[in-house]
Biotite code that builds the C-alpha atoms (Angstrom):
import biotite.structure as struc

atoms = struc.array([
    struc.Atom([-5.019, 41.695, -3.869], chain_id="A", res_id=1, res_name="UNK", atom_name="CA", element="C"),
    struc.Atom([-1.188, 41.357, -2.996], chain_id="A", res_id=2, res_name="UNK", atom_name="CA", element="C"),
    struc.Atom([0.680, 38.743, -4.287], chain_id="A", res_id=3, res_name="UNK", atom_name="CA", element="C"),
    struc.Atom([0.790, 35.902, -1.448], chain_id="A", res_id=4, res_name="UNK", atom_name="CA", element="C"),
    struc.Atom([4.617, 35.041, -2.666], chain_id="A", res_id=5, res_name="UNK", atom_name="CA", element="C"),
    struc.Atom([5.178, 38.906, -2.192], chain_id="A", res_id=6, res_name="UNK", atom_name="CA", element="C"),
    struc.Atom([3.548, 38.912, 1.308], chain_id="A", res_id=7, res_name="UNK", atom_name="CA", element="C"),
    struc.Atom([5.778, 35.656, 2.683], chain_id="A", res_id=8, res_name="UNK", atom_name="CA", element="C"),
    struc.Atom([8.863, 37.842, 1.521], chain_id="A", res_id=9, res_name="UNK", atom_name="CA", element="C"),
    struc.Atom([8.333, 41.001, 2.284], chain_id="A", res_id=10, res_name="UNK", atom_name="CA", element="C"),
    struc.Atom([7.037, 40.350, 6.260], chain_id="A", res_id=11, res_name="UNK", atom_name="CA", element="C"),
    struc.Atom([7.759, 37.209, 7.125], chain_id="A", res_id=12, res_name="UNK", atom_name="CA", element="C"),
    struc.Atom([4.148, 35.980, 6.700], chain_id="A", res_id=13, res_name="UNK", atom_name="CA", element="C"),
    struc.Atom([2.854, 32.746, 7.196], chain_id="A", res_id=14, res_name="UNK", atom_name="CA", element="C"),
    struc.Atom([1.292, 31.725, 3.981], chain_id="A", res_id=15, res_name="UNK", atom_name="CA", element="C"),
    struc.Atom([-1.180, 29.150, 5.722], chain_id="A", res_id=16, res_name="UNK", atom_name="CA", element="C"),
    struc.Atom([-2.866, 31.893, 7.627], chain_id="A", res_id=17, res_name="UNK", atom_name="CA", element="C"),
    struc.Atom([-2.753, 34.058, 4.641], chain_id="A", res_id=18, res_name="UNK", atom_name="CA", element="C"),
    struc.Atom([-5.050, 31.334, 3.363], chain_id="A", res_id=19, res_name="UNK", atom_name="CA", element="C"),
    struc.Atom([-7.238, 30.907, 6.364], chain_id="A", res_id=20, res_name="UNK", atom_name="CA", element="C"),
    struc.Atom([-5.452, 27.344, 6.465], chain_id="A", res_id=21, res_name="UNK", atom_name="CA", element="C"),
    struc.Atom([-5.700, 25.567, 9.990], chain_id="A", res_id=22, res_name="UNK", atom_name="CA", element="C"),
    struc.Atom([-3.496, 23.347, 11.751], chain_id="A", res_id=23, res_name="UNK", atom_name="CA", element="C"),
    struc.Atom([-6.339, 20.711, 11.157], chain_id="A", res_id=24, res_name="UNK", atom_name="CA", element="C"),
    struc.Atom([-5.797, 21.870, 7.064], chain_id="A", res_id=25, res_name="UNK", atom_name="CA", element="C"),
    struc.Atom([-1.856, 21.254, 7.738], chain_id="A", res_id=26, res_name="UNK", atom_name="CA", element="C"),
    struc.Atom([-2.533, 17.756, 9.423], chain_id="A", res_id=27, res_name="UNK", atom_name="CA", element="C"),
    struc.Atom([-4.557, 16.960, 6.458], chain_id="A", res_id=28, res_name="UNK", atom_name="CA", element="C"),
    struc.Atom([-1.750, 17.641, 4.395], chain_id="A", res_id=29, res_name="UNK", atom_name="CA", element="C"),
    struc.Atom([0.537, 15.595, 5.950], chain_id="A", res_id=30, res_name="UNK", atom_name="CA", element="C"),
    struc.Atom([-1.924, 12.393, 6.421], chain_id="A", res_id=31, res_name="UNK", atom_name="CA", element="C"),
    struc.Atom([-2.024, 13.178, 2.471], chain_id="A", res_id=32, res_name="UNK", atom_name="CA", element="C"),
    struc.Atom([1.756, 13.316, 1.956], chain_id="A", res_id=33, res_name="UNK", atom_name="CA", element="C"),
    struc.Atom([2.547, 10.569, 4.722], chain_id="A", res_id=34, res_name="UNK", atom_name="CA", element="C"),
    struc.Atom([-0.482, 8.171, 2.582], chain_id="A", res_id=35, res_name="UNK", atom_name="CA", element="C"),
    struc.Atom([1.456, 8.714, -0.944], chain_id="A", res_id=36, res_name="UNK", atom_name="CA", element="C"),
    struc.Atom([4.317, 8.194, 0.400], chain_id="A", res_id=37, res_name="UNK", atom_name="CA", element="C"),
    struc.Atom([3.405, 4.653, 1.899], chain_id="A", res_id=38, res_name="UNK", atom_name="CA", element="C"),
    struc.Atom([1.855, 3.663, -1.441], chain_id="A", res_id=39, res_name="UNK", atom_name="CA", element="C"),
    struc.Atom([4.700, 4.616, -2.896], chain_id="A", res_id=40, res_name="UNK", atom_name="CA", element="C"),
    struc.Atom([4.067, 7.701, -5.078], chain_id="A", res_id=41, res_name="UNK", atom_name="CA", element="C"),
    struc.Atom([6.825, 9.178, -4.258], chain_id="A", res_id=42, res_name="UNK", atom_name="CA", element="C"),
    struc.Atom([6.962, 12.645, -7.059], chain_id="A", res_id=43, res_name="UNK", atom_name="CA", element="C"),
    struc.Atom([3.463, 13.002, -5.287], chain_id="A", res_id=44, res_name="UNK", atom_name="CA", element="C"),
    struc.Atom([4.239, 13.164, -1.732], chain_id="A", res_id=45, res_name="UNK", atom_name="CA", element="C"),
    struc.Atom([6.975, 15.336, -2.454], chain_id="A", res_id=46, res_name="UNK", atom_name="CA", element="C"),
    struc.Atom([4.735, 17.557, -3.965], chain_id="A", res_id=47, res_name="UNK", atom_name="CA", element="C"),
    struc.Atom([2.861, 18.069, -0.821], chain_id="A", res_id=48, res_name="UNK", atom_name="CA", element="C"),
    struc.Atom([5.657, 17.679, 1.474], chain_id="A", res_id=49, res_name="UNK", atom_name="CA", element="C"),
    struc.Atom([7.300, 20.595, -0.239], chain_id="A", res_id=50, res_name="UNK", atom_name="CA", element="C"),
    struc.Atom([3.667, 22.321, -0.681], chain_id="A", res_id=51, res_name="UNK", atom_name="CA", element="C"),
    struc.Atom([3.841, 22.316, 2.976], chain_id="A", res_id=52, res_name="UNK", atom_name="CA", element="C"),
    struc.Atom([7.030, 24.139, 3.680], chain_id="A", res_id=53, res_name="UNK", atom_name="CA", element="C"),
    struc.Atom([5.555, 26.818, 1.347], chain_id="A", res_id=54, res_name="UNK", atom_name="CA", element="C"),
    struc.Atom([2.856, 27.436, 3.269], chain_id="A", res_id=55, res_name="UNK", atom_name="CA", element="C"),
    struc.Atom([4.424, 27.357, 6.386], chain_id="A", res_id=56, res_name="UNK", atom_name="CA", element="C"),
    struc.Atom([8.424, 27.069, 6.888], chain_id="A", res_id=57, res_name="UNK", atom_name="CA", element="C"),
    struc.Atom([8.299, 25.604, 10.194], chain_id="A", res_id=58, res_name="UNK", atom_name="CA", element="C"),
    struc.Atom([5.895, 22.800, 8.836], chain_id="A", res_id=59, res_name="UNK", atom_name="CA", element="C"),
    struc.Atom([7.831, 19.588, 10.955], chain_id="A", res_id=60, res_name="UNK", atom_name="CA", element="C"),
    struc.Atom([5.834, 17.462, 8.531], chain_id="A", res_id=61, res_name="UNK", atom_name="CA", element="C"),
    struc.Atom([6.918, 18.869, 5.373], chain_id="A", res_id=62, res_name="UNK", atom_name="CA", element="C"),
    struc.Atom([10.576, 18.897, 6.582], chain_id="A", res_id=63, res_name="UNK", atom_name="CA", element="C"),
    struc.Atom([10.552, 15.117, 7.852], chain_id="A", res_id=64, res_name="UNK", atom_name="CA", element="C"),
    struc.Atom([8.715, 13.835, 4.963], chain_id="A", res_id=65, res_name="UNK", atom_name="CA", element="C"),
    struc.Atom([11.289, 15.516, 2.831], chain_id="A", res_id=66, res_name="UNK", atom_name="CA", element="C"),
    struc.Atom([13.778, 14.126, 4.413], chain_id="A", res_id=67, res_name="UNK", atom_name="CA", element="C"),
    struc.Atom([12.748, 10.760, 4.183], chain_id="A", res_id=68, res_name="UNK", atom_name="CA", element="C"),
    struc.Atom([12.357, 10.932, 0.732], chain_id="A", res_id=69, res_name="UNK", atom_name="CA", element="C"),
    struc.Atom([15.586, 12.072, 0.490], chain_id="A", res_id=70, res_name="UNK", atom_name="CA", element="C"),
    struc.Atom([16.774, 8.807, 2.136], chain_id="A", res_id=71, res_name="UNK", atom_name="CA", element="C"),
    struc.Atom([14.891, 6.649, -0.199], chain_id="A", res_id=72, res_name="UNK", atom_name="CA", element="C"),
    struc.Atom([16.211, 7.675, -3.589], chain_id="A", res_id=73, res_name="UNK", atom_name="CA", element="C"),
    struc.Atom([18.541, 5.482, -5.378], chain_id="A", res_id=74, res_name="UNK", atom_name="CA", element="C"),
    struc.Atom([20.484, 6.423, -4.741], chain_id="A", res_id=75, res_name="UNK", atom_name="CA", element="C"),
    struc.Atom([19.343, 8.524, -1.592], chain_id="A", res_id=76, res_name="UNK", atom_name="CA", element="C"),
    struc.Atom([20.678, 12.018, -1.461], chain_id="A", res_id=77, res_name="UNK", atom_name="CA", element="C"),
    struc.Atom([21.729, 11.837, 1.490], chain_id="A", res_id=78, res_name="UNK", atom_name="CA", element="C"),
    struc.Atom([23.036, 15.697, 1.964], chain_id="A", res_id=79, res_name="UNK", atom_name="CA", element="C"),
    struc.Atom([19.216, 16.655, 1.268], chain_id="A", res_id=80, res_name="UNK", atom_name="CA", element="C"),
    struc.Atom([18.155, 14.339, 3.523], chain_id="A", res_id=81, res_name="UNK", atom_name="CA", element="C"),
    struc.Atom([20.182, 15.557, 6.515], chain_id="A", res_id=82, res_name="UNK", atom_name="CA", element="C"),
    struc.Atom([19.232, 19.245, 5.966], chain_id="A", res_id=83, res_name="UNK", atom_name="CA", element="C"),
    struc.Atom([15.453, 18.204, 5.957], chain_id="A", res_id=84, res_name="UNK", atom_name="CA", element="C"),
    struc.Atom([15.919, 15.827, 8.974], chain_id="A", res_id=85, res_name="UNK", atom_name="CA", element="C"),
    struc.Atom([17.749, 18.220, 10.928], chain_id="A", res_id=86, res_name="UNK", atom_name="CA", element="C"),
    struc.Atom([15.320, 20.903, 10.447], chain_id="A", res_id=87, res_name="UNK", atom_name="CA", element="C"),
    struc.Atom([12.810, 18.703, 11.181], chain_id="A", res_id=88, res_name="UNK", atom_name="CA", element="C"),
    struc.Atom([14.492, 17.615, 14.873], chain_id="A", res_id=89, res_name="UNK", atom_name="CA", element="C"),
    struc.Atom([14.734, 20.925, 15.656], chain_id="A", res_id=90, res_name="UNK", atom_name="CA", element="C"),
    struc.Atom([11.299, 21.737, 14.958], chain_id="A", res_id=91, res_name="UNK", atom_name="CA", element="C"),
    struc.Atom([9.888, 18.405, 17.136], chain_id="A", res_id=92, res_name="UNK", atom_name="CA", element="C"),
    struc.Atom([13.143, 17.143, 18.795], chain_id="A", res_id=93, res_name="UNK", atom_name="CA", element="C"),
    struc.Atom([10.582, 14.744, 20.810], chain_id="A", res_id=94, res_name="UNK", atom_name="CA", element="C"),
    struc.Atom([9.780, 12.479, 17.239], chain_id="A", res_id=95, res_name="UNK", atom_name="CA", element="C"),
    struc.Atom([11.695, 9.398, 17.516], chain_id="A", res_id=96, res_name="UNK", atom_name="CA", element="C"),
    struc.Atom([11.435, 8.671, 14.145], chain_id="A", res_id=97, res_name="UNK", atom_name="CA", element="C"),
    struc.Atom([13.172, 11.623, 12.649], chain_id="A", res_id=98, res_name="UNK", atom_name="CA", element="C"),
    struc.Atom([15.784, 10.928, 15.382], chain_id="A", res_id=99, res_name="UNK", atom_name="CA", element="C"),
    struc.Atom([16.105, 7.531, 13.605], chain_id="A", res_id=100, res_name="UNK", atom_name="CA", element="C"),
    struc.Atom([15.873, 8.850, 9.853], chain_id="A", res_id=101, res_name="UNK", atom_name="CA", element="C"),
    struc.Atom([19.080, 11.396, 11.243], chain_id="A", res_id=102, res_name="UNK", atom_name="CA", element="C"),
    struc.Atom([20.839, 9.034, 12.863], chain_id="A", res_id=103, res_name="UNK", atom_name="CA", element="C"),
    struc.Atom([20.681, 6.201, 9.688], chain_id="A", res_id=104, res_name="UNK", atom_name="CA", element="C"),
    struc.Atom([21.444, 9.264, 7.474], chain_id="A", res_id=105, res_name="UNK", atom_name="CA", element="C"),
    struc.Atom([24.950, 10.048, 10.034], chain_id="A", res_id=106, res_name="UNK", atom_name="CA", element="C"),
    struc.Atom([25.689, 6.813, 9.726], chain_id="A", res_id=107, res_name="UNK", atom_name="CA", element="C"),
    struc.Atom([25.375, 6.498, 5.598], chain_id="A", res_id=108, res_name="UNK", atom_name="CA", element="C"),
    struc.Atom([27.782, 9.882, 5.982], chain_id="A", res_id=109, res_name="UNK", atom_name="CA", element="C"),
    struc.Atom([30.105, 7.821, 8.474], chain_id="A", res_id=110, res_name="UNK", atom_name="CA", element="C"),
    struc.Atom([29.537, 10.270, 10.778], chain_id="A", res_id=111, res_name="UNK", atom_name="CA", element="C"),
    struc.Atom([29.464, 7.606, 13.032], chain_id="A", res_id=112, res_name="UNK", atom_name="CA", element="C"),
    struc.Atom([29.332, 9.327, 16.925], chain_id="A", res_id=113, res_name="UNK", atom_name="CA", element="C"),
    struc.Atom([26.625, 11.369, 15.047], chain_id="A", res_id=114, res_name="UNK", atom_name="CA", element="C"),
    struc.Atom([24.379, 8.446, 13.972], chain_id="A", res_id=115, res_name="UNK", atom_name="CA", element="C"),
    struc.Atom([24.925, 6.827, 17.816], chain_id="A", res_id=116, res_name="UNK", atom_name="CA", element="C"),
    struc.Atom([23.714, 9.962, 19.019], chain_id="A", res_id=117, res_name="UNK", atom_name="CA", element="C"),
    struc.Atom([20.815, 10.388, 17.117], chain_id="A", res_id=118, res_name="UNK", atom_name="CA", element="C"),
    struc.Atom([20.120, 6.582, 17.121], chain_id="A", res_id=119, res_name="UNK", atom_name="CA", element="C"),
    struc.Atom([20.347, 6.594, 21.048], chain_id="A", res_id=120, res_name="UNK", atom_name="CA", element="C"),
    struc.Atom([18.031, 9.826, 21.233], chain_id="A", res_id=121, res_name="UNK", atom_name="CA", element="C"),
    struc.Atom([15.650, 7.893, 19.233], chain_id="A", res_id=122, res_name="UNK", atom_name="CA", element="C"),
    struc.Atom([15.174, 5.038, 20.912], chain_id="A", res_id=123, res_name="UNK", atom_name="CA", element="C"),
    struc.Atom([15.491, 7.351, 24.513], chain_id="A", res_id=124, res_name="UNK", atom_name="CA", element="C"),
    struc.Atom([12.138, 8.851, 23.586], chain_id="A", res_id=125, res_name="UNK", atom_name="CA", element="C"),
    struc.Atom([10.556, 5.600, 22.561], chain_id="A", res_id=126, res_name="UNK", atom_name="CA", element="C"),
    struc.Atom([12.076, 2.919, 25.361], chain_id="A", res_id=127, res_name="UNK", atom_name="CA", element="C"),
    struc.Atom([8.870, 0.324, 24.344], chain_id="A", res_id=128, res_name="UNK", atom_name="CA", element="C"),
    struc.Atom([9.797, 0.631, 20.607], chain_id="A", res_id=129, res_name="UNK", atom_name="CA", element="C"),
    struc.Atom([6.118, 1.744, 19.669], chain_id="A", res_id=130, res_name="UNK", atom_name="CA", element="C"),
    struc.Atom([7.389, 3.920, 16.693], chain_id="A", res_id=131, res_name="UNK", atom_name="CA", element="C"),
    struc.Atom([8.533, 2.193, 13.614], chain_id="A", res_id=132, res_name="UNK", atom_name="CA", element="C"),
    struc.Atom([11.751, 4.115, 13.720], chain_id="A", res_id=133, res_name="UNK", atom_name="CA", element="C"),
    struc.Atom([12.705, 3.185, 17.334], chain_id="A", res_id=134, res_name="UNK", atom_name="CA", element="C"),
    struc.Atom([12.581, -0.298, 15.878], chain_id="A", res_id=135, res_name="UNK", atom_name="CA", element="C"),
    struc.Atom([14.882, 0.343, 13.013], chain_id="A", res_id=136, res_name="UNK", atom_name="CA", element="C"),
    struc.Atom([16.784, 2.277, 15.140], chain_id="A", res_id=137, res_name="UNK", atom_name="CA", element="C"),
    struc.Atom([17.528, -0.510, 17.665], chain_id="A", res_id=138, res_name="UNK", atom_name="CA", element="C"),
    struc.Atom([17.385, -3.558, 14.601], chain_id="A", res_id=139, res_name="UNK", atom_name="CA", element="C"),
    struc.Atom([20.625, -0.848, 13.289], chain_id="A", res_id=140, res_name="UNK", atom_name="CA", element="C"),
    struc.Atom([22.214, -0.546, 16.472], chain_id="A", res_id=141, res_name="UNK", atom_name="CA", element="C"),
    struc.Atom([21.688, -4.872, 17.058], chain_id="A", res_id=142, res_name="UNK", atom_name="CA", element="C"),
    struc.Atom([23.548, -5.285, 13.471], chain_id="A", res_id=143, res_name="UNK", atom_name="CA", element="C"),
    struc.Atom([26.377, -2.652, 14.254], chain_id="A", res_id=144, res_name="UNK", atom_name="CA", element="C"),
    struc.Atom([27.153, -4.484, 17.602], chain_id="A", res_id=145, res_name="UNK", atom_name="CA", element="C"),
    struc.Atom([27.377, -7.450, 15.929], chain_id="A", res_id=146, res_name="UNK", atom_name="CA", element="C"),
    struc.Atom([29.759, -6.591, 13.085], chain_id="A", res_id=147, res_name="UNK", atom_name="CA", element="C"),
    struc.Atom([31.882, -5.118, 15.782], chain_id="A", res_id=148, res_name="UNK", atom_name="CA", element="C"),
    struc.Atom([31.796, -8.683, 17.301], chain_id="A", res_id=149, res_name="UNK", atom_name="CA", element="C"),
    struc.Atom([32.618, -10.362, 15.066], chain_id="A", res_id=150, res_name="UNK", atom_name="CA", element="C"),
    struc.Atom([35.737, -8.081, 14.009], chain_id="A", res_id=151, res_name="UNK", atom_name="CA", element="C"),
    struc.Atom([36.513, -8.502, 17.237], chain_id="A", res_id=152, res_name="UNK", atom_name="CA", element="C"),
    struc.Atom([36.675, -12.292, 17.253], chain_id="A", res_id=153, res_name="UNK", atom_name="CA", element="C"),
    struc.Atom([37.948, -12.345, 13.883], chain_id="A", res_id=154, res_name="UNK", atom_name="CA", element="C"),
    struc.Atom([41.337, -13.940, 13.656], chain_id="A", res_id=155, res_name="UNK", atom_name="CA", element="C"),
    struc.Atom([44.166, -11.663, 13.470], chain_id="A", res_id=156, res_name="UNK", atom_name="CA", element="C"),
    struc.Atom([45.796, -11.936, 9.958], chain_id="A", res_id=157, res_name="UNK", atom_name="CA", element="C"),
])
């Protein structure tokens, strides 16, 4: 039998259909990585997050949850976190939530037209604020706006 490793590298292969592995199989990964991650086993979801990705390099899911990890750390690393998070958007750019992710990244970078950017892309694909990020998104954005206020109406020194 050839080496599966071998076969990714040699033509490109997907490893998930070297497997037999469906998109129902990858889904079930993710719900895995995505359920660690919320209960906070973090060195776990990253396992399967980066599990993904082996089996399939354009896995959105392994990319995103990557990159969120990324942005958790303490400290986060954030350079991680934007390669995973851009790789992610431009696997899905329709997924508010990695838009959001991106643009808090940007902003931690003070990359600052960046971060409005992806901020304002997030919250353009979820105007009801349904998705969690949306919402953080637009909370970031609210406390921005008011900082810049209140430099604004700050006396001059």
């Amino acid at each position: 039998m050839t080496d599966a490793s071998a076969l990714k590298i040699t033509t490109g292969g997907d490893l998930a259909k070297y497997f037999g592995l469906s998109s129902r199989h990858m889904d079930a990964f993710a719900a895995l990585g995505l359920q660690l991650f919320r209960q906070g086993k973090v060195s776990d979801a990253a396992i399967v997050f980066r599990g993904m990705i082996a089996l399939d390099d354009q896995s959105f899911f392994g990319y995103a949850g990557l990159g969120a990890l990324a942005l958790i750390e303490n400290p986060p690393d954030l350079p991680l976190a934007l390669s995973n998070l851009q790789r992610a958007a431009a696997l899905q750019p329709e997924d508010p939530d990695v838009h959001a992710n991106l643009g808090e990244v940007l902003l931690r970078l003070a990359r600052f037209p960046e971060a409005a950017q992806a901020f304002e892309c997030s919250l353009r694909l979820d105007p009801q604020m349904k998705q969690s990020g949306s919402k953080r998104a637009r909370a970031i954005i609210g406390a921005i706006d008011l900082i810049a206020e209140q430099i604004r109406s700050a006396p001059a020194a």
